[in-house]
N, C-alpha and C positions, 0 to 999 in steps of 0.2 A: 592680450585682449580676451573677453570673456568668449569662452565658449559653449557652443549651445550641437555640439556636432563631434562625435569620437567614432573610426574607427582604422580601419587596417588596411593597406594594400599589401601585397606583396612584388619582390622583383627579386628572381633568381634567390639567394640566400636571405634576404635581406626582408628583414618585416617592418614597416614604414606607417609611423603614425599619422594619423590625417584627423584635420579639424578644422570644421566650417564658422565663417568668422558672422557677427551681425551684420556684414555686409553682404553675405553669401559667396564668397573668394574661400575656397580651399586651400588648407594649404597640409603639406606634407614634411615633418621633418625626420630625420636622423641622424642620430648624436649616443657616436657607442663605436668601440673597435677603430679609435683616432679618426673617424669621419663627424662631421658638421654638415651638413647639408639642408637646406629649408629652400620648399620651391610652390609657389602658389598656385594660382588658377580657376577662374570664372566654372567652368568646366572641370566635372571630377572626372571625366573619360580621358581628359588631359594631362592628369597631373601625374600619371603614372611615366607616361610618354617622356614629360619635362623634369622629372625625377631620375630615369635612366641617364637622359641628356647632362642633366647637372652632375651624373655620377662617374659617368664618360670623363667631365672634363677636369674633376676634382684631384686632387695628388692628398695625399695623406702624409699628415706632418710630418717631417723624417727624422732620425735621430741622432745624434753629435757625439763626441766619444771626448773623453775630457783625460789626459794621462796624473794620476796623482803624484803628489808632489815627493811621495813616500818612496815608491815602487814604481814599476812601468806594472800592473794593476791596469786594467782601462774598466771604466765605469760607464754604458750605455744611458743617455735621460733622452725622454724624450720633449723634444720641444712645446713652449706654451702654444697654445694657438687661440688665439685670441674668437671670439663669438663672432656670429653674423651681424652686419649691417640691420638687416630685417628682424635678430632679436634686441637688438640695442634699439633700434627704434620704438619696438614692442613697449620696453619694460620705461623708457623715457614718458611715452605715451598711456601708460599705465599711472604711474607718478603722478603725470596733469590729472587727469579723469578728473578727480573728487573736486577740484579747482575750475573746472568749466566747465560750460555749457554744453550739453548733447550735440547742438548742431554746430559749434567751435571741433566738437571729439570728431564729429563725424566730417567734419571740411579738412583735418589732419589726416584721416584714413584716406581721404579720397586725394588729394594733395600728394600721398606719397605713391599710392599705387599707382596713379595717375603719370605722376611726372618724374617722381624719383625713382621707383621700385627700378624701373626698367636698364638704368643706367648700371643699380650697384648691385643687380639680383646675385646671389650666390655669391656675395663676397662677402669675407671679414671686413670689419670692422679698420682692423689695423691696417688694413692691404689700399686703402681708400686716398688717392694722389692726392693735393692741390690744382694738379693740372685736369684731372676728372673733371673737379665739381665745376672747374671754373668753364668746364665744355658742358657740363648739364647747363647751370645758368646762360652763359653765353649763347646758347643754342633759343631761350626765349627769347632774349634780349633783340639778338637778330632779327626773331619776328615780330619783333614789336609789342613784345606779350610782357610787356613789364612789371606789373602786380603781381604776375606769377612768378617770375625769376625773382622778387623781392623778397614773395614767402619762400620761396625753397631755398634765397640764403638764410633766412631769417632762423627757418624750422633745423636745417643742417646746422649751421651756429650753435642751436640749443642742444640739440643732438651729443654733436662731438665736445660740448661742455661736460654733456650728464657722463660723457665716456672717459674723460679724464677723471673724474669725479669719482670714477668706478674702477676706474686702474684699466681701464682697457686697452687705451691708448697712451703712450706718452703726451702728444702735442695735436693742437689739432689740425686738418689742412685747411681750416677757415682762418686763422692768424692773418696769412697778411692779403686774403682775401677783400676787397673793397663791396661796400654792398650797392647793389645797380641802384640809379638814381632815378625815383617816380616819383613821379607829381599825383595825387590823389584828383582823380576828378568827380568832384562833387556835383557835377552836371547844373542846369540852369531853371528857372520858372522858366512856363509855356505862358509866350505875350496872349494876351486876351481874342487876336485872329487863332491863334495855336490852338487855345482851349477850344474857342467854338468849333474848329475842326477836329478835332480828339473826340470830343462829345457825336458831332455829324459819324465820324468815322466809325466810334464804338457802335451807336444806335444799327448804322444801316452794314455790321459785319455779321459774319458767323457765327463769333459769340456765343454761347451759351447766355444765361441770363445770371446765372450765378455770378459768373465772369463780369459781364456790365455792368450789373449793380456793385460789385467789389470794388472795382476800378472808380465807380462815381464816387462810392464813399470813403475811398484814399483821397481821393481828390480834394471832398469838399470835409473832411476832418484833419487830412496832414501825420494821417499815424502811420507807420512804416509797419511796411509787407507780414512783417513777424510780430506785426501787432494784431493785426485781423482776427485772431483766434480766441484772441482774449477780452473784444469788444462786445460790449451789451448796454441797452438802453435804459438809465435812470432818471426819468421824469424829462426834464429840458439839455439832457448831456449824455454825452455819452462816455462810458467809462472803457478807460484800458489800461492795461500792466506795462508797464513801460520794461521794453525788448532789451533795455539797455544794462538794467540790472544785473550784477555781479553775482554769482554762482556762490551762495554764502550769506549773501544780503539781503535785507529786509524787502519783500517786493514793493515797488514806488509803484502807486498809482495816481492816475492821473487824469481828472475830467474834462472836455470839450464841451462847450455851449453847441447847440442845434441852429446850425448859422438858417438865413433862410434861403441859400444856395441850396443845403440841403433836406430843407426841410419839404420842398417837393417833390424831392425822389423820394424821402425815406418811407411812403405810406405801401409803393410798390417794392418793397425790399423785405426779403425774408432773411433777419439777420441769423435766424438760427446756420441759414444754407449756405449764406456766405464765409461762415469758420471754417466750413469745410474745404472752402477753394484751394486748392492748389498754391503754394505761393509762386513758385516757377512758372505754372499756367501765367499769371496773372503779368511775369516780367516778359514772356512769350508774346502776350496778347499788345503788349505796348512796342514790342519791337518791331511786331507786323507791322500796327496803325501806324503809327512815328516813327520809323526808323534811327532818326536822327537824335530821339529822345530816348527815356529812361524810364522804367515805373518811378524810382525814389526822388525822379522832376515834378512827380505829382505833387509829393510834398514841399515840396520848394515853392510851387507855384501856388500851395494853400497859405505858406507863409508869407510871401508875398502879399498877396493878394490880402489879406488880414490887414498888412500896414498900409497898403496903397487907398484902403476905406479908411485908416484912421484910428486903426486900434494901436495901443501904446504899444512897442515892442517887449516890456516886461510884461505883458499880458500874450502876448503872443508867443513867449518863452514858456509861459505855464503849460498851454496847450499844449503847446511841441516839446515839451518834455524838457528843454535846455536849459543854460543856466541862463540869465539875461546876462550879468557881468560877473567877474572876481569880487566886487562887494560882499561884503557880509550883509549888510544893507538886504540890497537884492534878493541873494540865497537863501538868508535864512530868516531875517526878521519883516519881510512882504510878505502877505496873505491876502489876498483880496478874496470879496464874497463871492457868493454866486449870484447873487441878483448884480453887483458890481458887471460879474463876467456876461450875466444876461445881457445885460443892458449894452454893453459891448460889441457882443455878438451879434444883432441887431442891426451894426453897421454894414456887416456883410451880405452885400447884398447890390447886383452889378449888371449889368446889362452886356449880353454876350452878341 
């Protein structure tokens, strides 16, 4: 990972490299005199502390004496030892970088420190069970935490692929591994009692104003959370980069008509201030009001809501960024106007 942080501790003999990650996690390695050792931490008053600890626990590769076939001769080697878990991960996750997205790079950093580091901290590579991993997973699954146990096999998978790939391991412990079964939930529209509550509820909360108006205008355009930043107003539409774009590929944009849901909020809306929201605030703020709901309901319930007036669904695919069908048809040879989509748009329009 890039570093932006170098220097030194010391312990007893031992001078010990340290460097702060883009996350602000320390970490400490050493690798010299047949020791490996790499130990992290929030806190650099700590890492010295967890550095001894790992050093305490460590044993130093030992060596095997081999008699030649010639002589009784005896030849000292010392054994391979294979890298840490924590640098195989490193250099796995270096590899992707140029292929993804910053906040794909940064949900992998946090994904491992989070929920893996803990499990394999200080270990090789090679030293790593099948009966382990299948207790880090198992331990979400238990609590119901499915989407997570799905990425940590998912991310481990790829892991111990890059490590064969690399000679570091022979096989790996995810073979006969099975991966936990989730259901993706895509959450629901808010029926139209729903909405006029969400709206009662945002007005008379705590809220900031940034915050409310951000929330209205997910609402009544349908663009997702990691769209926000990239929204601006072009005469009767509004324009945004669609989130969904491939790290490499041409950015796809895409414009929404100015429905008249929203056309009277949008006079008291400073869209400059709303890029700046928070996106996390924003899923915060929906989980208070509605607990039983989602920010990314909001867009469900502006797509909806699109067809329930009467708009064609391949026009409401344009908006929302998706494909309408597998067609060729559809995907690539429809173009409708803007006065087509005006005119459209115009339908939206409802009594709460």
């Amino acid at each position: 990972m890039p570093e932006s942080f170098r220097k030194t501790i010391k312990h007893g003999s031992f001078t010990v490299r340290v460097r702060k990650k883009p996350n602000g996690t320390y970490e400490a390695r050493y690798r010299a005199n047949g020791y490996n050792i790499s130990v992290s931490s929030k806190k650099f008053n700590k890492l010295k502390a967890k550095f001894a600890e790992a050093l305490n626990e460590y044993t130093k590769p030992t060596k095997r004496t081999a008699a030649t076939l010639l002589d009784t001769a005896v030849t000292s080697t010392v054994e391979y030892s294979a890298p840490m878990f924590s640098e195989v991960f490193e250099q796995w996750l270096e590899l992707k970088r140029p292929h993804i997205k910053r906040n794909t790079y940064d949900y992998y950093v946090q994904l491992y420190e989070t929920n893996i580091l803990p499990m394999f901290f200080a270990r090789n590579v090679d030293a790593i069970k099948q009966s382990e991993v299948l207790q880090l997973i198992n331990k979400y699954v238990d609590q119901g935490k499915m989407r997570t146990a799905t990425k940590i096999y998912q991310t481990l998978k790829a892991v111990f692929e890059f490590a064969i790939g690399e000679e570091y391991v022979a096989k790996s412990p995810m073979q006969k591994i099975k991966p936990p079964v989730y259901e993706e939930q895509n959450g629901e529209a808010f029926t139209l009692q729903e909405e006029s509550q969400f709206l009662q509820l945002l007005e008379g909360s705590k809220c900031n104003e940034e915050i409310k108006s951000a929330l209205i205008f997910i609402l009544y355009t349908g663009i997702r959370r990691s769209e926000l930043a990239s929204a601006s107003i072009e005469g009767d539409f509004i324009r945004v980069v669609c989130a969904k774009t491939r790290k490499g590929f041409k950015e796809k944009v895409r414009f929404i008509p100015i429905t008249p849901m929203l056309a009277k909020y949008l006079p008291g809306m400073d869209l400059l201030n709303l890029k700046n929201v928070r996106p996390d605030a924003l899923t915060q703020a929906v989980k208070r009001l509605m607990p039983n709901h989602r920010l990314h309901e909001l867009r469900h319930t502006f797509i909806t809501r699109c067809q329930e007036c009467g708009v064609p669904r391949e026009v409401v695919s344009v908006w929302a960024g998706h494909a309408a069908d597998n067609t060729m048809t559809s995907n690539v040879y429809t173009h409708f106007s803007l006065e087509f989509m005006l005119e459209q748009a115009k339908k939206i329009i409802y009594n709460l």
